[in-house]
PyMOL commands that place a pseudoatom at each C-alpha (Angstrom):
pseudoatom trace, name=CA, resn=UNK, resi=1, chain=A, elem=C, hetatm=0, pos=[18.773, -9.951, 43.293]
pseudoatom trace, name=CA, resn=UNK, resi=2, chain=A, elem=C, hetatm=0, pos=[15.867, -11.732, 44.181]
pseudoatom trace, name=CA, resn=UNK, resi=3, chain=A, elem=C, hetatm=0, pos=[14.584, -14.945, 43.723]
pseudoatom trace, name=CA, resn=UNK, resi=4, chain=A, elem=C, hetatm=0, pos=[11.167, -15.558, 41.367]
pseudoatom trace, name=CA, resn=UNK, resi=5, chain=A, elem=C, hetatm=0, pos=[8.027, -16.955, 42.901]
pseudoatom trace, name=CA, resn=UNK, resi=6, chain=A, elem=C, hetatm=0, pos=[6.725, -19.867, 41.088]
pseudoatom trace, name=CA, resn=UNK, resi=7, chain=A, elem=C, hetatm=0, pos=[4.062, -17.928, 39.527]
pseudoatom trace, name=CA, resn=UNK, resi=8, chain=A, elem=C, hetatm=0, pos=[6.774, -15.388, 37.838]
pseudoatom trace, name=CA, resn=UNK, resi=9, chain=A, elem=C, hetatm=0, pos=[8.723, -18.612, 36.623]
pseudoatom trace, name=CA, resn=UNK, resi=10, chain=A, elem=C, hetatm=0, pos=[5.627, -20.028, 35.052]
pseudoatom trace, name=CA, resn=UNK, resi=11, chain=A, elem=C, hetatm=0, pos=[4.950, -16.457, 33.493]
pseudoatom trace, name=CA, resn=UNK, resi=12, chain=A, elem=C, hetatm=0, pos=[8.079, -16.005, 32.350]
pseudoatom trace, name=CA, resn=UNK, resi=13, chain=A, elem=C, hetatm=0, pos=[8.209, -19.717, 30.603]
pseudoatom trace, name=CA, resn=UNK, resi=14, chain=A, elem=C, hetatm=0, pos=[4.685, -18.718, 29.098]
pseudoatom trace, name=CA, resn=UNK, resi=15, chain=A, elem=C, hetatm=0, pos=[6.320, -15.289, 27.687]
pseudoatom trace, name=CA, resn=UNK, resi=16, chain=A, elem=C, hetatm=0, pos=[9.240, -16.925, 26.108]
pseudoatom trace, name=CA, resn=UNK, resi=17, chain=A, elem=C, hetatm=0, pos=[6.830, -19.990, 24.393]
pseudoatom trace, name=CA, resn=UNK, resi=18, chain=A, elem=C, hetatm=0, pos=[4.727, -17.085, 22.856]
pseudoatom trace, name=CA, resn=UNK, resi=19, chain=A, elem=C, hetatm=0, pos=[7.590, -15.120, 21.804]
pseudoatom trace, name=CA, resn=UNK, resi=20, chain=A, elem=C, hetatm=0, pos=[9.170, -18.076, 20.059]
pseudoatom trace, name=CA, resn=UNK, resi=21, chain=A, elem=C, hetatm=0, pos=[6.197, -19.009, 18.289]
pseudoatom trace, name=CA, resn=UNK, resi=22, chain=A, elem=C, hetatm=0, pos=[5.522, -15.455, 16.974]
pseudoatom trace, name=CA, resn=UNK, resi=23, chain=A, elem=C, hetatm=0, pos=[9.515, -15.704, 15.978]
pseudoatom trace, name=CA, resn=UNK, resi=24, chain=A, elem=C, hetatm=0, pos=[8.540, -18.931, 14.128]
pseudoatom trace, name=CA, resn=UNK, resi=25, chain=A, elem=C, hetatm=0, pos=[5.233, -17.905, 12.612]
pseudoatom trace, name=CA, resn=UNK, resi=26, chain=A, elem=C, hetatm=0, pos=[7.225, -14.729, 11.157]
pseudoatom trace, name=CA, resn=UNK, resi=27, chain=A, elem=C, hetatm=0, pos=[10.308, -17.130, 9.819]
pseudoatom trace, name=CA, resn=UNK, resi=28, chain=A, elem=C, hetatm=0, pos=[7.634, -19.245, 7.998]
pseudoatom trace, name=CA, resn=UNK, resi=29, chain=A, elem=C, hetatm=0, pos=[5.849, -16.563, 6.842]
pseudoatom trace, name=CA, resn=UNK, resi=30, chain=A, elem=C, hetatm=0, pos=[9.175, -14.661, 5.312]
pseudoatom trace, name=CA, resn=UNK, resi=31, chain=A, elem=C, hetatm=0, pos=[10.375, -18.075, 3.901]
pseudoatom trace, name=CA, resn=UNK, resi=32, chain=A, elem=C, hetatm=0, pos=[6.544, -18.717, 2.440]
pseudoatom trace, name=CA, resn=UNK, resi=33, chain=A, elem=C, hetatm=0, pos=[6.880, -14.999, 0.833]
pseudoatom trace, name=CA, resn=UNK, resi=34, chain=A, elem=C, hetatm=0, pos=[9.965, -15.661, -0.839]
pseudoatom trace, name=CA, resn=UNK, resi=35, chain=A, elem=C, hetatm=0, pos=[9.473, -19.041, -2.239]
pseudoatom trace, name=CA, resn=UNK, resi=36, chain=A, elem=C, hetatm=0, pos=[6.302, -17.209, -4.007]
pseudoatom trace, name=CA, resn=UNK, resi=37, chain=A, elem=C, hetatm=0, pos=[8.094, -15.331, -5.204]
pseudoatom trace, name=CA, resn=UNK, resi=38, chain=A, elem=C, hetatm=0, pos=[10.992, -16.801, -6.685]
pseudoatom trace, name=CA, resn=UNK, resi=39, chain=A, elem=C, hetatm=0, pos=[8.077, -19.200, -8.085]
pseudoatom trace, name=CA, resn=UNK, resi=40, chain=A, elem=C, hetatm=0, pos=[6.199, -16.157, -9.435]
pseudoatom trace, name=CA, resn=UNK, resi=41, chain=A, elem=C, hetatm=0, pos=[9.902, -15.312, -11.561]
pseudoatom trace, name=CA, resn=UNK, resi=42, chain=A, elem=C, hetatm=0, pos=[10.571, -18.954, -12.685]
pseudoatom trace, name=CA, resn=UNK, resi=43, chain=A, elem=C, hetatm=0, pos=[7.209, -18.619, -13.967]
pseudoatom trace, name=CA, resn=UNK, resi=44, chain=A, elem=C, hetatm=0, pos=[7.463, -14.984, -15.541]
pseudoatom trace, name=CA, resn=UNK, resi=45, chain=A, elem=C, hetatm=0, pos=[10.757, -16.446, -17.400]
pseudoatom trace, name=CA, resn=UNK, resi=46, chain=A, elem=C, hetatm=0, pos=[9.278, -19.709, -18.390]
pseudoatom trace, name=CA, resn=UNK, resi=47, chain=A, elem=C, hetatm=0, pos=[6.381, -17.471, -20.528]
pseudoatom trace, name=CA, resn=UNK, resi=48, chain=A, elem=C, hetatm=0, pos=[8.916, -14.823, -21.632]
pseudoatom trace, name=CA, resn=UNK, resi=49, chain=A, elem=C, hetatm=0, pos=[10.801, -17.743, -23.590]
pseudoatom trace, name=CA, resn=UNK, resi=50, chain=A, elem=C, hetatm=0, pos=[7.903, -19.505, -24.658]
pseudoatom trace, name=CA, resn=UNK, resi=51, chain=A, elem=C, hetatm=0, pos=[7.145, -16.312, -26.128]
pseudoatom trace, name=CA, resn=UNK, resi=52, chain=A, elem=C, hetatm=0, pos=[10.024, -16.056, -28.192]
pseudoatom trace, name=CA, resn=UNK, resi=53, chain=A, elem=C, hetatm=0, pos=[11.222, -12.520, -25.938]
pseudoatom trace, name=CA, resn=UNK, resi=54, chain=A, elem=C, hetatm=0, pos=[15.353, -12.198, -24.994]
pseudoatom trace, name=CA, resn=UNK, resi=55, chain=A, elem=C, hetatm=0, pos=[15.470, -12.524, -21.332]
pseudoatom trace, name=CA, resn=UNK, resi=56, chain=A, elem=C, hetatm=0, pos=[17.915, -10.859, -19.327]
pseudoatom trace, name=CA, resn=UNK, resi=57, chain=A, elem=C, hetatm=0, pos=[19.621, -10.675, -16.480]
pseudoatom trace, name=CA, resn=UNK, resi=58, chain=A, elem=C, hetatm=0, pos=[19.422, -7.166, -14.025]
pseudoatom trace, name=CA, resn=UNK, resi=59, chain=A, elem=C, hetatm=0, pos=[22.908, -6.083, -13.252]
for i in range(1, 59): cmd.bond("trace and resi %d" % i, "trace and resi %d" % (i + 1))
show_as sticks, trace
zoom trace
C-alpha cells in the first residue's frame, strides 16, 4: 500500500466535504418534500370536514 501525497489527502478531504453536503442537501430536500406534504393532507382533511364530507381512513 502506498502512502498519499499531500495533494491526494487534500483531494480526498475535498471529495468527502462535497459528498456530504450533496448527502445533506438531498436529506433536507426529502424531509422538505414530506412535510409538504403531510401539510398538503392536514389541509385536504381540514376542508373535507368543513365541508360536511365523511373522511376516511385508507386501509
Amino acid at each position: 500500500m502506498r502512502r498519499l501525497t499531500s495533494e491526494e489527502l487534500n483531494a480526498r478531504g475535498k471529495r468527502n466535504l462535497a459528498i456530504a453536503a450533496a448527502l445533506v442537501v438531498f436529506i433536507v430536500l426529502v424531509f422538505g418534500v414530506t412535510v409538504l406534504n403531510l401539510k398538503r393532507n392536514f389541509d385536504a382533511r381540514a376542508d373535507a370536514i368543513a365541508a360536511g364530507q365523511p373522511v376516511g381512513y385508507a386501509g
